[in-house]
VEXBA-238582 format. One record per residue: residue in one letter; x, y, z of N, C-alpha, C in turn. Coordinates in steps of 0.2 Angstrom, whole numbers, padded with zeros to 4 digits, always signed. Layout:
N
aXYZXYZXYZ
...
// end
This chain:
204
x+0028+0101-0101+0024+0100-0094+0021+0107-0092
x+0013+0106-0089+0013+0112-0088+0013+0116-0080
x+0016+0121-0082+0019+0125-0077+0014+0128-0070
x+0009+0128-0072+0002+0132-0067-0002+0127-0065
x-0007+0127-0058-0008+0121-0056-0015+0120-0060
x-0017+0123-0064-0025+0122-0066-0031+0125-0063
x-0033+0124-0068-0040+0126-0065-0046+0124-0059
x-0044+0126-0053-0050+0120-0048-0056+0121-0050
x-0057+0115-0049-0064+0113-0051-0067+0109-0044
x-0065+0110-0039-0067+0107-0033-0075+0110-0030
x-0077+0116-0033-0082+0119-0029-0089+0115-0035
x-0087+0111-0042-0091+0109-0043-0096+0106-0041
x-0104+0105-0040-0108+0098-0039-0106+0093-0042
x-0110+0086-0038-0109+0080-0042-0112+0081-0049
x-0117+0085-0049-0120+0085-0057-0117+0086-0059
x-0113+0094-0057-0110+0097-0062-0102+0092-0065
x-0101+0090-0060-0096+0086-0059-0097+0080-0067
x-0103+0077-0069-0104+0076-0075-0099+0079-0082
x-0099+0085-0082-0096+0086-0089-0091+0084-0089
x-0085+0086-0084-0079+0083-0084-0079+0075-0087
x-0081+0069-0085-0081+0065-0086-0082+0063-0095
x-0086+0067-0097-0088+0066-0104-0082+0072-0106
x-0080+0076-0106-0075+0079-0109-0068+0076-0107
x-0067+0073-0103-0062+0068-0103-0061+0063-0108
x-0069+0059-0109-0069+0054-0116-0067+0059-0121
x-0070+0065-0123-0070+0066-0129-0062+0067-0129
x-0059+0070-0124-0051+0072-0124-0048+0065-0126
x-0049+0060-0124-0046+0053-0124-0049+0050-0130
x-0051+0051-0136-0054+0049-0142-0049+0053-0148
x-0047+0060-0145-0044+0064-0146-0036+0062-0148
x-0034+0059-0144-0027+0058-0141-0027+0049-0145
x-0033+0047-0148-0029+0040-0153-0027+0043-0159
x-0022+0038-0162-0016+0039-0167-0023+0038-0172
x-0021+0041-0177-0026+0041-0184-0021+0036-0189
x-0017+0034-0187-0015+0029-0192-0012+0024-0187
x-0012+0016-0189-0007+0011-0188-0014+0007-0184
x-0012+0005-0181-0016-0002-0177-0020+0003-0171
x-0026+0000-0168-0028+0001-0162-0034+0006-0167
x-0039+0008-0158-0044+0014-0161-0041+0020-0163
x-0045+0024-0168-0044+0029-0173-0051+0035-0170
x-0047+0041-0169-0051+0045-0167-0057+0046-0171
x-0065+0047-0167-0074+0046-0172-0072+0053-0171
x-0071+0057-0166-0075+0065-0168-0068+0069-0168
x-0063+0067-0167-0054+0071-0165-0053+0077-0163
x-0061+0079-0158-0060+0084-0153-0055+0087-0150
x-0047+0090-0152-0041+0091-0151-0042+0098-0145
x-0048+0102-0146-0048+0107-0142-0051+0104-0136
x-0056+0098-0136-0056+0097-0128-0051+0093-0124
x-0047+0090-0129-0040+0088-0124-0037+0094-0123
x-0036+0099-0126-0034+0105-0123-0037+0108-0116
x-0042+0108-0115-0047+0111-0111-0047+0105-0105
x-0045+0099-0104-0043+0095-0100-0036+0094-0097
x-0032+0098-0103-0024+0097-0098-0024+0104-0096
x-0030+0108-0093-0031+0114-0091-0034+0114-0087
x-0036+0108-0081-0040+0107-0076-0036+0104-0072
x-0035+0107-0063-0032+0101-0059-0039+0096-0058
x-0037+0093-0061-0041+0086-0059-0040+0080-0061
x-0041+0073-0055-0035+0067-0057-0045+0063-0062
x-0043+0066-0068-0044+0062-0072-0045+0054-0072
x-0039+0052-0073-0036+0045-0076-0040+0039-0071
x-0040+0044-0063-0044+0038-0057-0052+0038-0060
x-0057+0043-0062-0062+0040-0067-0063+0033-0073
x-0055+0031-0073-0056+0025-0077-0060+0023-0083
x-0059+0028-0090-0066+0028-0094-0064+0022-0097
x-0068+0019-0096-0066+0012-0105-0067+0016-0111
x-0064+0011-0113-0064+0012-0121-0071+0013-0122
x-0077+0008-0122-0085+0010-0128-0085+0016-0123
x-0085+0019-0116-0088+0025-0115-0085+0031-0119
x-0077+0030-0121-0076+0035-0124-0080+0035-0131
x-0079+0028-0136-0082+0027-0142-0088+0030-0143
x-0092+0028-0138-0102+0030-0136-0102+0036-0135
x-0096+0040-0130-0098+0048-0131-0095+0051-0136
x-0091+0049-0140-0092+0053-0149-0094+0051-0153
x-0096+0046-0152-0102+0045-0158-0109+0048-0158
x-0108+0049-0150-0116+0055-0149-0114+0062-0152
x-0108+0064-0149-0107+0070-0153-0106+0072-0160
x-0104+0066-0165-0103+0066-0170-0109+0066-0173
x-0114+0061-0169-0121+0062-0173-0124+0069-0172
x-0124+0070-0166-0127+0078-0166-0123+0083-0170
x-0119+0082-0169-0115+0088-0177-0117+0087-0181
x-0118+0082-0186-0119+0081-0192-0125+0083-0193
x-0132+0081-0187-0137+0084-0185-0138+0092-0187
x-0135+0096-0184-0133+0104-0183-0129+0106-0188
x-0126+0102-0191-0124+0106-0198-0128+0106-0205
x-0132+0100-0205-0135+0100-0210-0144+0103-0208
x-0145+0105-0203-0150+0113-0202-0147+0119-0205
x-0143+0119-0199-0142+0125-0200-0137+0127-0208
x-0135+0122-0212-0135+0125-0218-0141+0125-0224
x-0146+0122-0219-0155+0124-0224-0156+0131-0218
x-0153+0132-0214-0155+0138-0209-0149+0142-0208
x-0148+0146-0212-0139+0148-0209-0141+0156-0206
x-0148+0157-0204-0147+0162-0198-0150+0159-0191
x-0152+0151-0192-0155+0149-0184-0152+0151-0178
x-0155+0148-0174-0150+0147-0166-0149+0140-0164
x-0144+0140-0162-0141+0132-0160-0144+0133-0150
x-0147+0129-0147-0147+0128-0143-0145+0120-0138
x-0141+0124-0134-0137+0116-0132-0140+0116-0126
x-0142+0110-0123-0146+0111-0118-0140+0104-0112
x-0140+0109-0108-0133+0103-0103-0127+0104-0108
x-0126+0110-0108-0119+0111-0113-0111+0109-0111
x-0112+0108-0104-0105+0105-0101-0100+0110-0105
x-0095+0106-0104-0089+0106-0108-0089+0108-0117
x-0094+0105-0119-0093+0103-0125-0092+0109-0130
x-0089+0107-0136-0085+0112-0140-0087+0112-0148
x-0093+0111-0148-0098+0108-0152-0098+0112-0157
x-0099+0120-0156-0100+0126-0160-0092+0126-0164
x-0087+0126-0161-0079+0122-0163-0080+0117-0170
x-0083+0113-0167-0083+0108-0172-0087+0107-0178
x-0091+0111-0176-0097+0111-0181-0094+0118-0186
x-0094+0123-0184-0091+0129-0188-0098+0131-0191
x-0103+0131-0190-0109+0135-0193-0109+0142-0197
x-0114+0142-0202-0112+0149-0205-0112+0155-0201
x-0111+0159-0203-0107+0165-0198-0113+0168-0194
x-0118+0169-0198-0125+0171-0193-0129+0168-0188
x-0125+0162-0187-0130+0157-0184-0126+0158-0174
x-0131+0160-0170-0130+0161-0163-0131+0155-0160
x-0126+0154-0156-0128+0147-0151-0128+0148-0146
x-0132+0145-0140-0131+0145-0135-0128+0139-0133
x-0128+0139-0126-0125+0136-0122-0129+0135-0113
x-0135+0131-0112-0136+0132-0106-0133+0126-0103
x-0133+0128-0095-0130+0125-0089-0131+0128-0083
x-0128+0122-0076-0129+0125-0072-0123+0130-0071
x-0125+0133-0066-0119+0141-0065-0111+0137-0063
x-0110+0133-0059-0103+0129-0061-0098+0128-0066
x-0103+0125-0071-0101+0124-0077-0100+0132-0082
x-0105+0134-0080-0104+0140-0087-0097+0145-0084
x-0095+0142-0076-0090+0147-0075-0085+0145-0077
x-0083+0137-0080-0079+0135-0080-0080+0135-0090
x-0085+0135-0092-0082+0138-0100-0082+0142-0100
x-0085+0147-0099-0081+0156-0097-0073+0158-0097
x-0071+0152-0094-0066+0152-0090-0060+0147-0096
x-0064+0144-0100-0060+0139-0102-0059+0140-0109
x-0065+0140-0112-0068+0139-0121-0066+0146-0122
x-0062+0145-0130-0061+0151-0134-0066+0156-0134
x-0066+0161-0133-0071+0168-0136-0073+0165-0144
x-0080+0167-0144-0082+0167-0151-0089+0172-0150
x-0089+0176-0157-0094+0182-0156-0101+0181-0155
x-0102+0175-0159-0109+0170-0159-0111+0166-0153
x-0106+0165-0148-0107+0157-0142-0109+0164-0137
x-0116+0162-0132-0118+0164-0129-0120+0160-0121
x-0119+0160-0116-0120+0157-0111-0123+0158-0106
x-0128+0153-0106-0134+0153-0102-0133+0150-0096
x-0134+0153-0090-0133+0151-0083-0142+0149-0080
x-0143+0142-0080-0147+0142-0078-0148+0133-0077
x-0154+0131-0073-0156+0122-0074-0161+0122-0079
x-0161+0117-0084-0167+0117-0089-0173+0115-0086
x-0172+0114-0079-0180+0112-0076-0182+0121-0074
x-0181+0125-0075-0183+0133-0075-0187+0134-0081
x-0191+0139-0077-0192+0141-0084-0190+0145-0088
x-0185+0150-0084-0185+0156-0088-0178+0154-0094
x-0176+0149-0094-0168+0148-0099-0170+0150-0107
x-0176+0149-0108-0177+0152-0116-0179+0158-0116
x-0180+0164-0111-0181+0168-0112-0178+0175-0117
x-0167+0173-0116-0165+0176-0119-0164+0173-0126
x-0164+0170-0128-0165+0166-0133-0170+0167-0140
x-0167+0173-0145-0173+0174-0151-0178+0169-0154
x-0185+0169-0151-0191+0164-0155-0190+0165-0162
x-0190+0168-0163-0192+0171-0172-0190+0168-0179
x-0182+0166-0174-0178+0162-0179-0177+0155-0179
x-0178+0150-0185-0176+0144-0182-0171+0142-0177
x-0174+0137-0174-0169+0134-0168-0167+0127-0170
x-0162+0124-0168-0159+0119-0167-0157+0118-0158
x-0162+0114-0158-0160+0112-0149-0156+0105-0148
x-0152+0103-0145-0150+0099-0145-0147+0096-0137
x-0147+0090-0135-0147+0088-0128-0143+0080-0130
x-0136+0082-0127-0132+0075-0128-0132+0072-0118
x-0135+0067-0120-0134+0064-0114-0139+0066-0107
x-0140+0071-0108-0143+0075-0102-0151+0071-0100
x-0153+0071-0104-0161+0070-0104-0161+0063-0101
x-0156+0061-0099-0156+0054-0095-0155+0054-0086
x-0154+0061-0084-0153+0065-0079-0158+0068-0076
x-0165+0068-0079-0171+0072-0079-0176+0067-0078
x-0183+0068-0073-0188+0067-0073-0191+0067-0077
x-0198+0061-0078-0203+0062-0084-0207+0070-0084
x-0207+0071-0076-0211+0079-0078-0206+0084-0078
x-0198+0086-0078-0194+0089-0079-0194+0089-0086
x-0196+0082-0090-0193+0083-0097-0201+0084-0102
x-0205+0085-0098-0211+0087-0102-0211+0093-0101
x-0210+0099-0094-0209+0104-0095-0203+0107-0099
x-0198+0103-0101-0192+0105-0105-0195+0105-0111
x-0200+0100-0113-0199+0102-0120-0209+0106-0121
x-0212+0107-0116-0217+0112-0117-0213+0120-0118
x-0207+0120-0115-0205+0128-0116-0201+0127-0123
x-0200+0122-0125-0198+0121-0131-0202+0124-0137
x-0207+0119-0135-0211+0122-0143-0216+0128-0141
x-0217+0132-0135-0220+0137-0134-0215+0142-0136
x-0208+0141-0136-0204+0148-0136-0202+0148-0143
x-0201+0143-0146-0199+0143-0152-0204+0142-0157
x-0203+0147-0163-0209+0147-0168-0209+0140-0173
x-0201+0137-0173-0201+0132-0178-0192+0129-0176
x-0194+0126-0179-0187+0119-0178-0185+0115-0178
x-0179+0113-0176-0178+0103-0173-0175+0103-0167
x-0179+0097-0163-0176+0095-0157-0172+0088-0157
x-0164+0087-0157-0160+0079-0157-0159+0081-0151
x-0161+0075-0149-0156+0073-0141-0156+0065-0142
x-0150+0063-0138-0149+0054-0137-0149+0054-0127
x-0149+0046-0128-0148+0045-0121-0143+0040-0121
x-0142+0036-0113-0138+0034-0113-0140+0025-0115
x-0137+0023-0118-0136+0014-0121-0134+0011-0116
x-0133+0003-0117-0129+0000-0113-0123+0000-0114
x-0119+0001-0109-0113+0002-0109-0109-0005-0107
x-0104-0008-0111-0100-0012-0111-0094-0012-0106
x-0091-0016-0104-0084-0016-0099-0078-0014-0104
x-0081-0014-0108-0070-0013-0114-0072-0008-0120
// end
């Protein structure tokens, strides 16, 4: 059991309040038995159930059904599968995560060693991966809203990008997301952009 009360997460916004909810799924997808009866873990994100019994926050009252969890690692697994098979036709690219929440992506995927990822978010969020997610010499974190423009400024053009956006772009205005993807292909010389949205969601 653990000893210290966690990390407040009270000063979050309702946006930012978002990742929690999807890092929770991915925590609780985590947490099925890979053998015997019942579901069986899609992505077995074991670090973000870590990264959740690390938070005071009464999780469980969010209520997630099961397809919310099933629907948000299946998004993640398809975008990993996505950014692994770039970046090993591209093993010096940059990974950008755009609404990076929680996610433990760069974890999971384990890119070759030269490949830099970000991480954009709003300043809530980035303080609590700061604060949360393992150090890694590659994972960079970008504090900003993707409706700015300046969030790709730190970000090398020169080298392949892999942009990626789980969930987010369902959160965004049509002219929010036509400037998001003119700084897209204005700052970057070459790439791929995956993002999903959200589906219908089921009661079970």
């Amino acid at each position: 059991m653990r000893s210290d009360p966690g990390v407040d997460v009270s000063d979050l916004s309702p946006l930012e309040q978002t990742a929690l909810l999807t890092q929770y799924a991915r925590a609780l997808d985590s947490r099925w038995p890979r053998h015997g009866r019942g579901p069986r873990p899609i992505l077995g994100d074991t670090l973000a159930a870590d990264i959740v019994s690390r938070i005071d926050y009464d999780f469980a009252a969010l209520g997630v059904p099961r397809s919310v969890v099933c629907q948000t690692s299946l998004r993640a697994k398809m975008l990993d599968d996505r950014v692994r098979a770039f970046t090993a036709e591209h093993p010096n690219a940059v990974v950008v995560d755009l609404g990076a929440g929680l996610d433990t992506g760069l974890f999971r995927v384990n890119p070759p060693a030269a490949v830099d990822w970000y991480s954009v978010d709003l300043p809530g969020v980035i303080a609590l991966r700061n604060r949360l997610m393992p150090t890694h010499e590659r994972a960079h974190s970008i504090t900003a809203s993707v409706a700015d423009d300046s969030w790709p400024s730190s970000i090398p053009a020169g080298r392949p990008a892999m942009v990626i956006a789980d969930g987010l772009f369902a959160f965004l205005s049509e002219p929010v997301l036509v400037g998001v993807f003119r700084r897209i292909t204005e700052h970057f010389m070459s790439g791929e952009l995956a993002f999903n949205d959200y589906g219908r969601i089921g009661s079970r």
